[in-house]
MARBA-3410 file (N, C-alpha, C, O; in Angstrom, 1 decimal):
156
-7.9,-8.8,-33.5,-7.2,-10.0,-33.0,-5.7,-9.7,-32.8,-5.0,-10.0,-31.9 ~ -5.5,-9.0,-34.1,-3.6,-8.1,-33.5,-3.5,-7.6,-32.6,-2.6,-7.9,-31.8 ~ -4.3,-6.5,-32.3,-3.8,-6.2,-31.2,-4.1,-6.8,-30.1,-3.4,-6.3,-29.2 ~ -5.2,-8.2,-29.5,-4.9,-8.8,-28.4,-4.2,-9.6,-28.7,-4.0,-10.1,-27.6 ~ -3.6,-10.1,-29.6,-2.3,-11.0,-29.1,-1.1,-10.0,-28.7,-0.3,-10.1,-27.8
-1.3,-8.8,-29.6,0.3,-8.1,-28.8,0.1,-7.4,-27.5,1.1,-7.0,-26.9 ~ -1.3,-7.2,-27.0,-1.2,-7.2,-25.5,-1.1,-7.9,-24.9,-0.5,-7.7,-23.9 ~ -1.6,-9.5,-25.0,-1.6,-10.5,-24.1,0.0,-11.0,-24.4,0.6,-11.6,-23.5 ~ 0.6,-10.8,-25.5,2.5,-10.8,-25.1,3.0,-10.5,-24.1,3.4,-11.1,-23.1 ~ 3.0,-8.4,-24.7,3.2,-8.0,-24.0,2.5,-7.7,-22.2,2.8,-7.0,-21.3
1.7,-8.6,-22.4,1.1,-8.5,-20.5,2.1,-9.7,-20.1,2.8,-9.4,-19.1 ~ 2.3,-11.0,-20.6,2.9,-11.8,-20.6,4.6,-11.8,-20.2,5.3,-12.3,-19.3 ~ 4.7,-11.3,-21.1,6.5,-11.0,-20.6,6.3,-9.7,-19.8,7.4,-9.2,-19.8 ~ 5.6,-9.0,-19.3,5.9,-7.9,-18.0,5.4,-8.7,-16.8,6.1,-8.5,-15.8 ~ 4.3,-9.5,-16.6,4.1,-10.1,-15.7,4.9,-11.3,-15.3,4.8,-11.7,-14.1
5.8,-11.8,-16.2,6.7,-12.3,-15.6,7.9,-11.7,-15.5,8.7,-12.3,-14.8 ~ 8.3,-10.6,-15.9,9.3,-10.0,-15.0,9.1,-9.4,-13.7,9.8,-9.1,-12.7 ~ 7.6,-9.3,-14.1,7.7,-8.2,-12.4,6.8,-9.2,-11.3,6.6,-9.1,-10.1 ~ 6.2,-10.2,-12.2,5.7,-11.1,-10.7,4.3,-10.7,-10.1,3.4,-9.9,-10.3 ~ 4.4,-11.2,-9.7,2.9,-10.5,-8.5,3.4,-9.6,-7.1,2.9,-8.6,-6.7
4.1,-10.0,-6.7,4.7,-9.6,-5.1,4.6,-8.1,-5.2,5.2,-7.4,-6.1 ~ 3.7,-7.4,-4.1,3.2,-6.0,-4.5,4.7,-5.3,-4.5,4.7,-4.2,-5.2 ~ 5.8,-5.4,-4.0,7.3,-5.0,-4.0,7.1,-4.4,-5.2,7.2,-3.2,-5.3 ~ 6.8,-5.1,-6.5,7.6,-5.1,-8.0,6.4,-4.2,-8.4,6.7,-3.1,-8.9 ~ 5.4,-4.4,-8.2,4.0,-3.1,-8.4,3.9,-2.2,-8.8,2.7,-2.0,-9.1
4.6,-1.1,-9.3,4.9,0.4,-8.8,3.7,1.2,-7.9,2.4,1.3,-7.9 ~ 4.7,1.7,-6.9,3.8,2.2,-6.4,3.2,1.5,-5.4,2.7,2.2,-4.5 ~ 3.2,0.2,-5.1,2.4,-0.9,-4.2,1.3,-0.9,-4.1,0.7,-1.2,-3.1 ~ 0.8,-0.5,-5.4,-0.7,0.1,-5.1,-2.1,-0.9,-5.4,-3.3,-0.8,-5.6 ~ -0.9,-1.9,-5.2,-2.3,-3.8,-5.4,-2.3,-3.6,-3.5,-3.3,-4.1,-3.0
-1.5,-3.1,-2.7,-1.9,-3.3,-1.6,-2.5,-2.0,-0.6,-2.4,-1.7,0.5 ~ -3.1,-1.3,-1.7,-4.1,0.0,-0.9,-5.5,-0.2,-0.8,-6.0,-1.3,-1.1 ~ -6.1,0.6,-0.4,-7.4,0.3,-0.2,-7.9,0.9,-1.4,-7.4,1.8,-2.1 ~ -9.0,0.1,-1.5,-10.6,0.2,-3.0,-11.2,1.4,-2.4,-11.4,1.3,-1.2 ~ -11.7,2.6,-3.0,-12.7,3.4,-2.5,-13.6,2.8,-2.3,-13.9,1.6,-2.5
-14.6,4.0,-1.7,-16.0,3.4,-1.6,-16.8,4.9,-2.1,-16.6,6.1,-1.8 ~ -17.7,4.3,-2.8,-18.3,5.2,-3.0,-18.3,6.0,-4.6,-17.4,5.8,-5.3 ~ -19.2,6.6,-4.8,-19.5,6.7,-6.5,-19.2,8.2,-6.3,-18.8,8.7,-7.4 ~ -19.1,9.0,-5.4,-18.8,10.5,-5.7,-17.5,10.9,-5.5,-17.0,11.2,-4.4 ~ -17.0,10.9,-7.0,-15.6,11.5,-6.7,-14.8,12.4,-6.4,-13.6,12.2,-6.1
-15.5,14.0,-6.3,-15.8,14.8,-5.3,-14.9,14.5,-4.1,-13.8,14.9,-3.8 ~ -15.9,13.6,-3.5,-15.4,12.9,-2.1,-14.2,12.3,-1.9,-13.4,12.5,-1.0 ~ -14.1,11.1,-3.1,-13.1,10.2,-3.5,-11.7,10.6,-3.7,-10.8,9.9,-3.3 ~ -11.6,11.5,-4.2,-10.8,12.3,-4.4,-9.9,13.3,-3.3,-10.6,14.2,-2.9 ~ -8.8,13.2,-2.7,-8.7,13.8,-2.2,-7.8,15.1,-2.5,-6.9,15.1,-3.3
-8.3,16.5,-1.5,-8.4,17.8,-2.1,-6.9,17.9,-2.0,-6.5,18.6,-2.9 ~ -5.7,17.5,-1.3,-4.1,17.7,-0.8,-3.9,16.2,-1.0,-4.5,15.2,-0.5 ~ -3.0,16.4,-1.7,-2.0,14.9,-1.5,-0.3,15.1,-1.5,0.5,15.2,-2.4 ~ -0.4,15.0,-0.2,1.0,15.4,0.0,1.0,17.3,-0.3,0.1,18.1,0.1 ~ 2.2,17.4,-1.0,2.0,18.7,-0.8,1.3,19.2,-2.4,1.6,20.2,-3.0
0.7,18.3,-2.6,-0.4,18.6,-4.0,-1.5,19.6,-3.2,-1.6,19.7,-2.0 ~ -2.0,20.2,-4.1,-3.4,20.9,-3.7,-4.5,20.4,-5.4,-4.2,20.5,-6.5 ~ -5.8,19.8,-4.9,-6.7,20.0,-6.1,-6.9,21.1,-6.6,-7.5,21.9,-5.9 ~ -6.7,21.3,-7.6,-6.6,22.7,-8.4,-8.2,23.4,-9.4,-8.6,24.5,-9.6 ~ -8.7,21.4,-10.0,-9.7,21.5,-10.7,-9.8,19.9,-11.0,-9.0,18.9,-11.1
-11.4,20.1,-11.1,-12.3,18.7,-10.9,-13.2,18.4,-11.7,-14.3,18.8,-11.3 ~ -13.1,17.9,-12.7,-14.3,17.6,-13.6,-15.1,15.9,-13.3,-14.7,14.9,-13.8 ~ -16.0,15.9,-12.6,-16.4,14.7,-12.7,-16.6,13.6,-14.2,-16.9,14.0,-15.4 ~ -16.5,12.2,-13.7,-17.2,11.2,-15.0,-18.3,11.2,-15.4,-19.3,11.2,-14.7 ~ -18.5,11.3,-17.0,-19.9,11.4,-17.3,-20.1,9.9,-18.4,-19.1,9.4,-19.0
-20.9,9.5,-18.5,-21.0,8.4,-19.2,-20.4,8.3,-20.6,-20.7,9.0,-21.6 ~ -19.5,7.4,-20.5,-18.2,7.4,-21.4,-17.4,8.4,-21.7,-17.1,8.7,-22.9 ~ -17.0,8.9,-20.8,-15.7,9.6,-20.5,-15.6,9.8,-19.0,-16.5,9.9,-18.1 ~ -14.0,9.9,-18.9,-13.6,9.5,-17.4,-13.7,11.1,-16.9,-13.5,12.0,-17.7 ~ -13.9,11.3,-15.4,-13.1,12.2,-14.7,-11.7,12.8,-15.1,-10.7,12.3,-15.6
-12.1,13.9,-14.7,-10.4,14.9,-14.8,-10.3,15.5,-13.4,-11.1,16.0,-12.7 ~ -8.9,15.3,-13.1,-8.6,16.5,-11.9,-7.1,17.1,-12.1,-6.4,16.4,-12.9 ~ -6.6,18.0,-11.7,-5.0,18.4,-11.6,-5.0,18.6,-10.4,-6.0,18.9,-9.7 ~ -3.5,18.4,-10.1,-3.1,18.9,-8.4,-2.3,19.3,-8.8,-1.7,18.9,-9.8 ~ -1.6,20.7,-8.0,-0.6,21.6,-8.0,0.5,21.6,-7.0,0.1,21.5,-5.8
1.8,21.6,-7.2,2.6,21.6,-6.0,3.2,22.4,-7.1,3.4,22.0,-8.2 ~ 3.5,23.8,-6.4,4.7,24.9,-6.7,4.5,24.8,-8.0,3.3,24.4,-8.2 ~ 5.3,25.1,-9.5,5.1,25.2,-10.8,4.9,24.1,-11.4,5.1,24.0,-12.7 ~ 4.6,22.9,-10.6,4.2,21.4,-11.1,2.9,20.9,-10.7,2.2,21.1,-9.6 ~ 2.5,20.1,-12.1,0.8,19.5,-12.0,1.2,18.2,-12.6,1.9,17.7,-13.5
0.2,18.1,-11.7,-0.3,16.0,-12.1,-1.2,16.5,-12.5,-1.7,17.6,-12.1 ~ -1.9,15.4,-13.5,-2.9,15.4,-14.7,-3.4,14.3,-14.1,-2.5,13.5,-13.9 ~ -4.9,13.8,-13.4,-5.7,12.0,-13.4,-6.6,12.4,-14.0,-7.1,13.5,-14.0 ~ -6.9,11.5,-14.5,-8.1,10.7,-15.0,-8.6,9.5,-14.1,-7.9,8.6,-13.6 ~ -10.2,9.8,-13.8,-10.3,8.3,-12.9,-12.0,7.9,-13.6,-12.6,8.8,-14.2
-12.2,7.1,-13.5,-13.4,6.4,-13.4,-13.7,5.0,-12.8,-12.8,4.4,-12.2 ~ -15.4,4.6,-12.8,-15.9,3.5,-12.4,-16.7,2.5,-13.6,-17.6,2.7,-14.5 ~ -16.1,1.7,-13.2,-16.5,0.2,-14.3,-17.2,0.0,-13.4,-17.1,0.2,-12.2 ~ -18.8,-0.5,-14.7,-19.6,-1.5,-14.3,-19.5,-2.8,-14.0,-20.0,-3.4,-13.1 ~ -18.4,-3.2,-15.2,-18.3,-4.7,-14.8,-16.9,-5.0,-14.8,-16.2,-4.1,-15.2
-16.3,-6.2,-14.5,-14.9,-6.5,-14.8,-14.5,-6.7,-16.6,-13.4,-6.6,-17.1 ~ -15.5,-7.1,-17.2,-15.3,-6.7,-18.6,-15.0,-4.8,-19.4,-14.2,-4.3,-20.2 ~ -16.0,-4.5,-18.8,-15.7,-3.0,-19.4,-14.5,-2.4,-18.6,-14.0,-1.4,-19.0 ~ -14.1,-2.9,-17.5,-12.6,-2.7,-16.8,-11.2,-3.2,-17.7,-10.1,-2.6,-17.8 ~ -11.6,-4.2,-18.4,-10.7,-4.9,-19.3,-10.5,-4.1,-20.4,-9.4,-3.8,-20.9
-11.7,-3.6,-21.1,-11.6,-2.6,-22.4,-11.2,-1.6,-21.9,-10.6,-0.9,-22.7 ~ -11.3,-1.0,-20.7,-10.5,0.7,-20.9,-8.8,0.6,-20.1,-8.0,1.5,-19.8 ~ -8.5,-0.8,-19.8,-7.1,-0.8,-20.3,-6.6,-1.6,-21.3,-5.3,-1.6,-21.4 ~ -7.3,-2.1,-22.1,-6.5,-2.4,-23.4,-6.8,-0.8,-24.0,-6.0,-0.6,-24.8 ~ -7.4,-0.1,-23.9,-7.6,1.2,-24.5,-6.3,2.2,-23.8,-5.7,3.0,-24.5
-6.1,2.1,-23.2,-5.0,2.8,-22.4,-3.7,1.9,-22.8,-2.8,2.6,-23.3 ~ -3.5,0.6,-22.8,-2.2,0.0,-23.4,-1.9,0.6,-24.5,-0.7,0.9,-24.7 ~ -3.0,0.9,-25.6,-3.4,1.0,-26.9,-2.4,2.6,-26.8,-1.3,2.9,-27.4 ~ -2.9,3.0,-26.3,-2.9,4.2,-26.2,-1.3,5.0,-25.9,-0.8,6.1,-26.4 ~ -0.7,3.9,-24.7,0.8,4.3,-25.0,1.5,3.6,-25.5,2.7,3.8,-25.3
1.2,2.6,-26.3,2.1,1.5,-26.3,3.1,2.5,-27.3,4.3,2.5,-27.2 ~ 2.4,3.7,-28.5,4.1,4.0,-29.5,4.7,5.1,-28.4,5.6,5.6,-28.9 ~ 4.5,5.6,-27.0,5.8,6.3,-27.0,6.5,6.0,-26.1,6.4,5.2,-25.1 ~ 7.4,6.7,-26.6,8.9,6.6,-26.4,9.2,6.6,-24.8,9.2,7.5,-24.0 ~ 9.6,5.3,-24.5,10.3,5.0,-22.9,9.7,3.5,-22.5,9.1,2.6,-23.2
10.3,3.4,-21.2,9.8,1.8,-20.4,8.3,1.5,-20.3,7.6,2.0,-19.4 ~ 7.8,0.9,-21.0,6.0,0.6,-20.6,6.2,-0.7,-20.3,6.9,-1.5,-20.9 ~ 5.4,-0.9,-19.2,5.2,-2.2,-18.4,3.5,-2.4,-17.9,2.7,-1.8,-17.2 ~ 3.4,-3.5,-19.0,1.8,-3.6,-18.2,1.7,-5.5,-17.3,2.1,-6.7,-17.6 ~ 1.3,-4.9,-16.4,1.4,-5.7,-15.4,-0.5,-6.2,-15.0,-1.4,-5.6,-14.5
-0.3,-7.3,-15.4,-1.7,-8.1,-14.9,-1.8,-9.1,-13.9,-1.3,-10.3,-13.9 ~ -2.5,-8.5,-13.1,-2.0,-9.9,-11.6,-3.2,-10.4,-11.7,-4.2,-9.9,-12.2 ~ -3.2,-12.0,-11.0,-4.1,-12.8,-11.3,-5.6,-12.3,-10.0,-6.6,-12.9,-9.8 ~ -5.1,-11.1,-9.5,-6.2,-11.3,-8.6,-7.4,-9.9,-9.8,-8.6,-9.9,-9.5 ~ -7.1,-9.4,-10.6,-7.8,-8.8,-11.1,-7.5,-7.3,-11.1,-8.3,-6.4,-11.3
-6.3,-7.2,-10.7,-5.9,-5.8,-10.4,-4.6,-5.5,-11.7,-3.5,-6.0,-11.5 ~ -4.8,-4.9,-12.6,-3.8,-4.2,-13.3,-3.2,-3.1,-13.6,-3.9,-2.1,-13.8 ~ -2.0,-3.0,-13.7,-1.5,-1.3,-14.2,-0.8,-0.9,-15.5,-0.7,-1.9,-16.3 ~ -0.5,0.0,-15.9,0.4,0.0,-17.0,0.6,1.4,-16.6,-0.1,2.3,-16.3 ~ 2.4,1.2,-16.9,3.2,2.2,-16.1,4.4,2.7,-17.2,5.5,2.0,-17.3
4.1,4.0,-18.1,5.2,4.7,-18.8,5.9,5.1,-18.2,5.5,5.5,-17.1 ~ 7.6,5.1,-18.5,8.2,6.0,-17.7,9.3,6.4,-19.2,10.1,5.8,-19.9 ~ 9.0,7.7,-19.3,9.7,8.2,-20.3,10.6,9.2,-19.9,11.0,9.4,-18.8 ~ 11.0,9.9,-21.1,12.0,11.1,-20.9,11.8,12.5,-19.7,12.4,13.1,-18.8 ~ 10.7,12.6,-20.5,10.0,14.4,-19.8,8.7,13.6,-18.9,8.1,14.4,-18.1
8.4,12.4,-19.0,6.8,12.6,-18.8,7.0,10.8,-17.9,7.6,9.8,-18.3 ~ 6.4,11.0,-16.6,5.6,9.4,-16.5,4.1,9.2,-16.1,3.3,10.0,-15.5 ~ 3.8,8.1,-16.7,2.3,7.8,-17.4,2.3,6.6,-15.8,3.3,6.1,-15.3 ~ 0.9,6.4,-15.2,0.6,5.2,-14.7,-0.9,5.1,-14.3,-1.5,5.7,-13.3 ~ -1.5,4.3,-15.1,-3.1,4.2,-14.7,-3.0,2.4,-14.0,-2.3,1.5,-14.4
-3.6,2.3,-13.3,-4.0,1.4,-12.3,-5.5,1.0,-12.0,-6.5,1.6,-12.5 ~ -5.6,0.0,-11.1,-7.2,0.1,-10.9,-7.8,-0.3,-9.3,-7.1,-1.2,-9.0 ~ -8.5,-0.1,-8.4,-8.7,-1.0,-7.4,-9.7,-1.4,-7.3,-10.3,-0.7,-6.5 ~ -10.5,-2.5,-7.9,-11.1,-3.0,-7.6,-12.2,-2.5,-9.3,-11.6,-2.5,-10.3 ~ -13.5,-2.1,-9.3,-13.6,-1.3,-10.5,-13.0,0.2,-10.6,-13.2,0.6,-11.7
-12.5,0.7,-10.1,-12.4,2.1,-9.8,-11.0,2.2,-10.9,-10.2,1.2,-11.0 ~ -10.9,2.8,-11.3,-9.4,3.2,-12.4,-9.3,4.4,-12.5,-10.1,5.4,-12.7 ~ -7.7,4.3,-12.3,-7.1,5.9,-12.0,-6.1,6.1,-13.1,-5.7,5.1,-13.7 ~ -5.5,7.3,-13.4,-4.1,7.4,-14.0,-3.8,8.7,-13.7,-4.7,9.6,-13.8 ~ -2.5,8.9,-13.3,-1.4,10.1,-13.4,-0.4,10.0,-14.4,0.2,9.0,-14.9
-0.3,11.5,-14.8,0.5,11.7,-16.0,1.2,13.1,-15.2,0.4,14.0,-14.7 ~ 2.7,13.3,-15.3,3.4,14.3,-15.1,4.8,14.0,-14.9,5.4,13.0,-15.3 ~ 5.4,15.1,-14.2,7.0,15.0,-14.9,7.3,13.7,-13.6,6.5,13.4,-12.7 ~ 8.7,12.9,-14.0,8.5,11.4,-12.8,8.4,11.5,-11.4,7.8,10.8,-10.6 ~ 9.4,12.6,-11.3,10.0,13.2,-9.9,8.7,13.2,-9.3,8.3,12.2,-8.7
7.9,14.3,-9.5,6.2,14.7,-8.9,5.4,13.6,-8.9,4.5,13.5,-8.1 ~ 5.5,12.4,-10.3,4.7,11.6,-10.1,5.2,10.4,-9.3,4.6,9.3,-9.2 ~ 6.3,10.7,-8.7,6.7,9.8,-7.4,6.4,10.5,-6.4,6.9,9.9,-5.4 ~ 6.0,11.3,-6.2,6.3,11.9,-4.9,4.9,12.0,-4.7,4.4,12.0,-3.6 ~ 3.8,12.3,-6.1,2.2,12.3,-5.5,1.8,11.0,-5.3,0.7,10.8,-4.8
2.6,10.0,-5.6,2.2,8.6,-5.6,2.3,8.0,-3.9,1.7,7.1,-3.4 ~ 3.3,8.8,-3.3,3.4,8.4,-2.1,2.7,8.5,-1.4,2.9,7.9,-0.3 ~ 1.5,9.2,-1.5,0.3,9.6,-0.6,-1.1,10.1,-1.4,-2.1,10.8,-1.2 ~ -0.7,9.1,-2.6,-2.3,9.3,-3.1,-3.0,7.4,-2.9,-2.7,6.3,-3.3 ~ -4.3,8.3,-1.7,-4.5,6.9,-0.9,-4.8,5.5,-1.9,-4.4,4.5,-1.4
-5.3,5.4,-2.8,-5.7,4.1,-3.8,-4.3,4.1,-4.4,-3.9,3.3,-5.2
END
């Protein structure tokens, strides 16, 4: 019960600072397209930007997908998976809130009323941001610079 009240606070006071309007978003990524399709393989795309897929572990029942992408001596870290329902969508981001809420930097979790949520670390060495479209949920983790710049052209 502690800890959903201190997420529904904290969802509370980030959603009203940042609003709905996909502008405030990070990323804009309430206004991309939902995949299609259950093979992430596919889903996944092999270059993003000047990323290359490096390695691909698909989801296996209860545990998410892994991939890295490489650009020059820098890697993004995702994790992605697919919810069955919009409730088990809800538990693996309070599990991910859970998850960053002790460290150290800006965490903003953002719940918009259409059913699309993010929660977005931005720390010292490292930025964190898992999102979702539709069931589908993603997260990058790497240094901010690269996780802006893979963000610009990773299509969901």
């Amino acid at each position: 019960m502690k800890k959903l009240l201190i997420l529904l606070t904290l969802t509370t006071i980030v959603y009203s600072a940042c609003g709905q309007n996909s502008k405030e978003v990070p990323y804009q990524v309430d206004s991309r397209p939902v995949p299609k399709g259950k093979d992430f393989n596919e889903i996944l795309p092999l270059k993003v930007g000047s990323f290359q897929r490096v390695k691909f572990t698909p989801p296996k029942p209860r545990f998410d997908g892994e991939a890295s992408y490489r650009s020059g001596n820098e890697e993004i870290f995702i994790l992605f998976s697919l919810s069955n329902t919009l409730s088990d969508l809800k538990e693996v981001f309070e599990t991910i809130a859970d998850e960053v809420r002790d460290e150290k930097g800006n965490l903003k979790i953002v719940d918009i009323k259409s059913g699309k949520k993010c929660v977005y670390l931005v720390g010292k060495k490292r930025t964190f941001f898992a999102w979702n479209r539709g069931l589908y949920c993603f997260s990058v983790d790497g240094n901010h610079v690269k996780v802006d710049e893979f963000m610009k052209y990773f299509p969901y």
